[in-house]
C-alpha positions as CSV (number, residue, x, y, z in Angstrom):
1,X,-13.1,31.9,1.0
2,X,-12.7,29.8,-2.6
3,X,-10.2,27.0,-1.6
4,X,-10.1,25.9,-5.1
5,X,-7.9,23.4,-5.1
6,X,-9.0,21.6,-1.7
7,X,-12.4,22.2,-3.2
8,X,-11.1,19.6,-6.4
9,X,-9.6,17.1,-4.0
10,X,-12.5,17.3,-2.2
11,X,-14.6,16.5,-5.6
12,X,-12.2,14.1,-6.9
13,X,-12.1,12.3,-3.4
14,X,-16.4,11.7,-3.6
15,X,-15.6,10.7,-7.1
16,X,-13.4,8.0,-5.8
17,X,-16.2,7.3,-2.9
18,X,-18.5,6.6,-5.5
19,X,-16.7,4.3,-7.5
20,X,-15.8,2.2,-4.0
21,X,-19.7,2.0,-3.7
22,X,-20.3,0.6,-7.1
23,X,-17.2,-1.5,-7.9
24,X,-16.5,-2.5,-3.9
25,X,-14.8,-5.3,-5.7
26,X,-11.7,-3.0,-6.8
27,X,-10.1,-3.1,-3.3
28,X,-9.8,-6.8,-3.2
29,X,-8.5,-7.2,-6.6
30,X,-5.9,-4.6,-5.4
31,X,-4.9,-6.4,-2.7
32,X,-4.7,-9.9,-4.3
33,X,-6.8,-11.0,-1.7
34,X,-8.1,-14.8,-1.3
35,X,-11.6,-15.5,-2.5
36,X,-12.2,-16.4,1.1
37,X,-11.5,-12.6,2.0
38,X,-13.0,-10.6,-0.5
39,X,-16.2,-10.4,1.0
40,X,-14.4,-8.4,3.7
41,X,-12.6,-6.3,1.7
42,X,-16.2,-5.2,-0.4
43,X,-17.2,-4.2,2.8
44,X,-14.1,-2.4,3.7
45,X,-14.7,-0.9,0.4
46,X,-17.6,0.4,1.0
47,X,-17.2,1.4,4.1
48,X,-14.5,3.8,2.6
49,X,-17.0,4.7,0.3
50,X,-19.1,5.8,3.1
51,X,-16.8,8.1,5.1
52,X,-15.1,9.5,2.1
53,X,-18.5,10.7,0.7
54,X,-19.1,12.4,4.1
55,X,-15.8,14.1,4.5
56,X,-16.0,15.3,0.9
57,X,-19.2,16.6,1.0
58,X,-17.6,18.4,4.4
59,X,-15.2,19.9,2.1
60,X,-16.8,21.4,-0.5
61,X,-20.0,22.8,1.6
62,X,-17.7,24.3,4.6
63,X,-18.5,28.2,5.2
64,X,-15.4,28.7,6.8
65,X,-11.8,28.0,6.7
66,X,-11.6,26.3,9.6
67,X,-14.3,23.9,8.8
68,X,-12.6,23.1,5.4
69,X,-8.8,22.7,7.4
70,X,-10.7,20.3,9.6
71,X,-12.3,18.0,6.6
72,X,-8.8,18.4,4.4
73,X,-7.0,17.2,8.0
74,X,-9.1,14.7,8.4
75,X,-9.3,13.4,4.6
76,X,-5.2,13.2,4.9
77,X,-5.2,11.5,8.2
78,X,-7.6,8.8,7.0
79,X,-5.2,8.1,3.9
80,X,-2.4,7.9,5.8
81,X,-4.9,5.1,8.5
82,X,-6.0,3.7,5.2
83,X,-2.4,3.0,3.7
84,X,-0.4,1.8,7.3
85,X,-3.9,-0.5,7.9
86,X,-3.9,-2.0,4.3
87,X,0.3,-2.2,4.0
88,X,-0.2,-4.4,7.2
89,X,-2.2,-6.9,5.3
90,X,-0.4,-6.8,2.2
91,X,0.9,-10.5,1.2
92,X,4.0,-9.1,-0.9
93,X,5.8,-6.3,-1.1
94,X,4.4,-4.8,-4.3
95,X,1.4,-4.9,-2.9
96,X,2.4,-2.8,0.1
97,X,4.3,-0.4,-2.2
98,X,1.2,0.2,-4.3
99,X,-0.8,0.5,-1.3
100,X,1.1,3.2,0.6
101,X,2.0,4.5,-2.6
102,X,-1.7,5.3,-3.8
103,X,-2.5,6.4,-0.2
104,X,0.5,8.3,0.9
105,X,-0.2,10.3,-2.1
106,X,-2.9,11.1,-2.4
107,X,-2.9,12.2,1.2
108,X,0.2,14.7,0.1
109,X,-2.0,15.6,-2.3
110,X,-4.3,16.8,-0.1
111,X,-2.4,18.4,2.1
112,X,-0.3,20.7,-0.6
113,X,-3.8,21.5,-2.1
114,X,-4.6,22.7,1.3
115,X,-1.7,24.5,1.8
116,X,-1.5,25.9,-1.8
117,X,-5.1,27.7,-1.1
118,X,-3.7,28.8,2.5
119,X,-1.0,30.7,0.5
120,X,-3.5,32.6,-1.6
């Protein structure tokens, strides 16, 4: 079992992880939140940094297919939490595009890598 490709989201994902925990600051310039509610948002930030550190290192250390399935799933699923949650708080509607944008895809992305390995 290789699963290239969910293997590379899977990298690219704790790349993104890492950058959240260094530059927390990126989510609440994204947003065009209020000084008042960027503290929040580093947080948030980090947070994601947290949990998407964990579910990548699930993915590129699973044994078995099943295991990697359930950290792809789960990877997707909080993208899609991610995106609806931080669309909801958006103060404009280009904000809320780029938001479900970024998310949305990249949870597609994850997915079709998924299902591209499946196929092999």
């Amino acid at each position: 079992m290789s699963f290239p490709l969910s293997r590379l989201m899977s990298t690219a994902t704790a790349g993104y992880a890492v950058f959240a925990l260094v530059k927390p600051s990126h989510l609440g310039d994204a947003m065009g939140a209020p000084r008042s509610e960027r503290s929040g948002y580093d947080l948030l930030a980090r947070v994601f940094g947290v949990r998407d550190l964990a579910v990548s290192a699930a993915g590129l250390l699973a044994k078995d297919e099943g295991a990697l399935r359930t950290a792809m799933g789960i990877r997707a699923a909080c993208d899609v939490g991610d995106g609806l949650l931080l669309a909801a708080r958006a103060s404009d509607g280009a904000t809320r595009g780029k938001v479900l944008g970024v998310t949305l895809t990249w949870a597609a992305l994850n997915a079709a890598a998924l299902a591209a390995d499946v196929r092999r």
